[in-house]
C-alpha positions in Angstrom: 91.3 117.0 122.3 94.2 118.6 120.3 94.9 117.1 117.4 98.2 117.3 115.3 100.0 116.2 112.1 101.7 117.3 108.9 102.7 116.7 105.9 106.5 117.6 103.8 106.2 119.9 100.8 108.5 117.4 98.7 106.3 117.8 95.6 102.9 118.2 94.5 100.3 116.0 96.6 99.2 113.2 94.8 96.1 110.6 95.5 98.3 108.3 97.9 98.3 111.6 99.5 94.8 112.7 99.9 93.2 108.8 100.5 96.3 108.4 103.5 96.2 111.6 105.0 95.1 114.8 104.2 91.1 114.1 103.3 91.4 112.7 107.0 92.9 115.6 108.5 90.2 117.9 107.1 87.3 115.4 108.4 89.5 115.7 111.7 88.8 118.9 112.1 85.3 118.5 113.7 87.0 116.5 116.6 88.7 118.5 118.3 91.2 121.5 118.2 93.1 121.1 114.8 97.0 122.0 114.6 98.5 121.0 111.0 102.1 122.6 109.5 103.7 122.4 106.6 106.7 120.8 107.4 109.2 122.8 105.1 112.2 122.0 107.8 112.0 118.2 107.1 111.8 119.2 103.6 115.3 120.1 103.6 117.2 116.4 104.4 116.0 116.1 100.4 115.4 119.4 98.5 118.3 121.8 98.2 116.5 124.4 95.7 114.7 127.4 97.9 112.4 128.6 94.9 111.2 125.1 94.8 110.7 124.2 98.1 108.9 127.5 98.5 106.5 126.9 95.7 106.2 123.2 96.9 104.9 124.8 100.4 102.8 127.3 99.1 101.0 124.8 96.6 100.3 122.6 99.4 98.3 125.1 101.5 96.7 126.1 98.6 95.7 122.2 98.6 94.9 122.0 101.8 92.6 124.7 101.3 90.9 123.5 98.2 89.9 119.9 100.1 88.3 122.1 102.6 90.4 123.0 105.7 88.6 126.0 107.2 91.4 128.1 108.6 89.1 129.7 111.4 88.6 125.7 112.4 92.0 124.5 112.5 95.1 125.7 112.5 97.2 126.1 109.0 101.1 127.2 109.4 104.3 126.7 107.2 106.8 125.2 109.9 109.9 127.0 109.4 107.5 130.1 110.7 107.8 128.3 114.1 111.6 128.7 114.6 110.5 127.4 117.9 110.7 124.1 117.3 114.0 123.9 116.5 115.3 124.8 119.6 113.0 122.4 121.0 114.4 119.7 118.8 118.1 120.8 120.1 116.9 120.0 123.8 115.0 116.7 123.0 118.3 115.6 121.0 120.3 115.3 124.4 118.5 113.1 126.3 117.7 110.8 123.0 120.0 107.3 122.5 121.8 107.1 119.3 120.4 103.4 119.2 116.9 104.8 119.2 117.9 106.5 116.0 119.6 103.8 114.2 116.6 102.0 114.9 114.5 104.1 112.8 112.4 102.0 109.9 112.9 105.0 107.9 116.3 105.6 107.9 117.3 102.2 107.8 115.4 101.4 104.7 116.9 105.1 103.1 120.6 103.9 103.7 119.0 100.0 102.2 118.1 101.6 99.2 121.6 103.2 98.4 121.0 106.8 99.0 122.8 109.3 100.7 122.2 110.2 103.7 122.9 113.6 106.1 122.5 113.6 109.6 119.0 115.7 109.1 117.9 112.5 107.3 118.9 110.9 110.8 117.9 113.1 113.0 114.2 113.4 111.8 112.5 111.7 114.3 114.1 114.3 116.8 112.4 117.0 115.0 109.4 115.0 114.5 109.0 114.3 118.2 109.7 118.2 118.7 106.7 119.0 116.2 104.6 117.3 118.5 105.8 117.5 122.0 105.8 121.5 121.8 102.0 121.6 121.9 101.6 118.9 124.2 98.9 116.9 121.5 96.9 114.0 122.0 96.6 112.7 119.4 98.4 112.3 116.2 96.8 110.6 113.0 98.8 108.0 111.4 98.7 105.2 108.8 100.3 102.2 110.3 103.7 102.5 108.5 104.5 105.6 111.0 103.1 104.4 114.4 106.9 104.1 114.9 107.6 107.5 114.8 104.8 108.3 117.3 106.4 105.3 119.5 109.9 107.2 119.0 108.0 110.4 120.5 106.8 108.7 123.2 110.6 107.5 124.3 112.0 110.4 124.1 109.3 112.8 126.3 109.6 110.0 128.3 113.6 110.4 128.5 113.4 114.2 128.7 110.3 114.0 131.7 112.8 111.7 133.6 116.0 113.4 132.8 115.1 116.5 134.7 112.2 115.2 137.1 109.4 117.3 135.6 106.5 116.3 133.4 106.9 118.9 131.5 105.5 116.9 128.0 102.4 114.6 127.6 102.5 111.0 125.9 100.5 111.3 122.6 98.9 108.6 121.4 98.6 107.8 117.5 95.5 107.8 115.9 95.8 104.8 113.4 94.4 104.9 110.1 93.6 101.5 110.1 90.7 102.1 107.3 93.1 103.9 105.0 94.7 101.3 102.1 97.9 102.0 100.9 97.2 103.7 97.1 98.7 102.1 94.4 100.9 103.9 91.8 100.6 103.5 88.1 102.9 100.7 87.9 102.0 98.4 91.1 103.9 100.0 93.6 103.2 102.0 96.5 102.2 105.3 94.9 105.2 107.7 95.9 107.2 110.6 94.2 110.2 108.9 94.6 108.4 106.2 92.3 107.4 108.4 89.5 104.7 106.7 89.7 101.6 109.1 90.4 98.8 110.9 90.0 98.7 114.3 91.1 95.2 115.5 92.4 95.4 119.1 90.1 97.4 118.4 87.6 96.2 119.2 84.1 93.7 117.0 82.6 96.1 115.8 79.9 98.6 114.7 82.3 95.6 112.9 84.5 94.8 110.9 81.4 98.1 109.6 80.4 98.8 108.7 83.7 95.5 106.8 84.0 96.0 105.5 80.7 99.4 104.2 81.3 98.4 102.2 84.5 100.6 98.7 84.2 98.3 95.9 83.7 98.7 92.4 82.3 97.6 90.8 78.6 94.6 88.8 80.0 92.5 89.0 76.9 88.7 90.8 77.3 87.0 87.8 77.9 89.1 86.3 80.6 88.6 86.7 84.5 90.6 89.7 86.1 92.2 89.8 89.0 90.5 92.2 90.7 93.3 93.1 93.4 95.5 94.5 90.9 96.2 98.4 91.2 94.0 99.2 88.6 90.9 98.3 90.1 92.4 99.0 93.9 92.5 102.3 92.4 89.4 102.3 90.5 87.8 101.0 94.0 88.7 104.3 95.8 85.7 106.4 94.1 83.8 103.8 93.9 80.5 102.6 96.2 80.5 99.8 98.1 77.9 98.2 95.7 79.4 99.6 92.4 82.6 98.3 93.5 80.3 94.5 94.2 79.3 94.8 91.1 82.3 95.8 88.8 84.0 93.1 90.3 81.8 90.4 89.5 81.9 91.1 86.2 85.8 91.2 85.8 86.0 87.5 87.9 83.4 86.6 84.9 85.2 87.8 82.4 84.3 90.3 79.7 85.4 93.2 81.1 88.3 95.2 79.9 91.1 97.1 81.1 90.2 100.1 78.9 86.9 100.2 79.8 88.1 100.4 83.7 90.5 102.9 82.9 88.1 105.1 80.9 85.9 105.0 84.2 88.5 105.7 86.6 89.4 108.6 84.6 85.8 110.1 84.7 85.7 109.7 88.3 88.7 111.0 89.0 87.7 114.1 86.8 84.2 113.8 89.0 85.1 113.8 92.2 88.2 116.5 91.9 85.9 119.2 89.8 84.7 120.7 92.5 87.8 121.3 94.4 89.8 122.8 91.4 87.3 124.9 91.2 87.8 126.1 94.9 91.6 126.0 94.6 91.6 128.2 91.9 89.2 130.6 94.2 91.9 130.7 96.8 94.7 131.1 94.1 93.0 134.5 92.7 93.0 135.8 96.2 97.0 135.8 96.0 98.1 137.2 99.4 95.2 135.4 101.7 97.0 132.5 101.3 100.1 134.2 103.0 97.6 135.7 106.1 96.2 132.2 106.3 99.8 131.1 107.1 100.5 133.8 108.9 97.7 133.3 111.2 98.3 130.1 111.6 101.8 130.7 113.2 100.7 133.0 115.3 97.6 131.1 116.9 100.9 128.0 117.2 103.1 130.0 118.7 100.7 131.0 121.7 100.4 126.9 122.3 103.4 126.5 121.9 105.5 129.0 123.8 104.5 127.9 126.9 105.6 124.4 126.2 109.4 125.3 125.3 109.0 127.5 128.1 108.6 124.5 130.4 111.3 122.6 128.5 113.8 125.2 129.3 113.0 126.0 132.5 112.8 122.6 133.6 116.7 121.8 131.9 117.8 125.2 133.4 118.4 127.4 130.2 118.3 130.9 131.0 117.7 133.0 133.5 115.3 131.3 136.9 112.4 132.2 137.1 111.8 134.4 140.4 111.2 132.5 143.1 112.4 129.4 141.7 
């Protein structure tokens, strides 16, 4: 079973990050053959300085590393090292409807919110589709909120298999993430970048604290019930066991618990759980140019799954020369 997924260097991976996605992907890699990229093209429709999208990529294999992606497992590459799948995402783009596009939850909720948009921005599921169709996955881990995406994917090998007559690319099917909540930021919303509203997994400890610290919660004195689906303790909940969280939350329906004392928790287990991994990030980070061959590597072992794939594509749309005997 080939596996596939990535994840944009945009900024520095926060916990919405590593409960959604990427502690997943690194249990995922006992399933089955393991592909994951960077995906520093789709990084682009947003980030227009190169020093920091760079360090943005590089920090993020260094955190993929740290949670315990074995690189002689699964397969770590930066995506622009794949110029592959841009010409891949050229020949998908022809036989994709424009109302496919439009329909896109992404982009419709980008233009909703007022922002400006480029036609990367609106081409993404192309490229998407392109990042998975060129190694012909099965399956592609998702939370919920992007089974669309995969669905989009699906239309468009579809389109391009009966375009030219050939199956040249398989169906993938998502893996949802059904079990994965979405994380809470600081201030009740959906933790995001775009929110300013999280916390980052290896950021200093100061920062950690004030950002725990500041988590929004309401004036219900101490000895008043809580309401025990607020972000605090959705977050709190996430290193918690299933009977510490049984028991935490008795106590804040009884009353008598409060919001600093959760906080003060959260921030030890935070601390906790996370020790170990800085510790094994800043391992990798001493080693300086093993990240790079790690990468490096990693494109390498792509490109020979991937190759044959475009290969296919093109021969199958008649770009260049036939092959003999064709």
């Amino acid at each position: 079973m080939r596996i596939l997924s990535g994840i944009q260097p945009s900024g520095e991976p926060h916990l919405g990050n590593y409960f959604g996605a990427m502690r997943q992907h690194v249990e995922l890699m006992a399933k089955g053959e393991a592909i994951y990229f960077l995906a520093d093209y789709h990084s682009m429709t947003s980030i227009r300085d190169a020093g920091e999208r760079r360090r943005y990529t590089r920090e993020l294999a260094l955190d993929y590393l740290a949670l315990g992606l074995d690189p002689e497992r699964a397969i770590l590459y930066r995506q622009s090292d794949l110029p592959e799948v841009c010409e891949l995402a050229w020949i998908l783009t022809t036989v994709t409807p424009m109302g496919l596009l439009e329909r896109a939850h992404s982009f419709k909720d980008k233009v909703a919110q007022g922002l400006a948009v480029n036609h990367g921005l609106f081409a993404y599921p192309v490229l998407m589709a392109a990042d998975i169709l060129i190694y012909n996955a099965d399956i592609v881990p998702v939370g919920q909120d992007q089974k669309q995406h995969l669905e989009m994917t699906r239309d468009i090998a579809g389109a391009f298999n009966h375009a030219y007559g050939r199956e040249v690319f398989k169906l993938p099917d998502p893996m949802i993430l059904e079990h994965v909540a979405v994380v809470p930021g600081t201030d009740g919303r959906k933790m995001s970048k775009s929110y300013g509203n999280t916390i980052r997994m290896f950021a200093p400890q100061g920062e950690i604290k004030k950002a725990v610290m500041g988590i929004v919660t309401d004036s219900t004195p101490v000895d008043q019930p809580k309401d025990v689906s607020a972000s605090l303790f959705q977050l709190w909940a996430l290193f918690a066991t299933e009977s510490e969280r049984a028991a935490l939350f008795a106590r804040a329906k009884a009353g008598g618990l409060g919001y600093g004392e959760v906080k003060k928790d959260l921030l030890a287990r935070i601390t906790a759980h996370f020790a170990p991994l800085r510790e094994r990030r800043a391992q990798w980070e001493q080693r300086g140019h093993d990240v790079e061959d790690v990468l490096r590597d990693g494109a390498r072992r792509a490109r020979e799954i991937a190759r044959p794939v475009l290969e296919a594509a093109r021969d199958a749309a008649g770009l260049g020369a036939a092959k003999a005997g064709a």
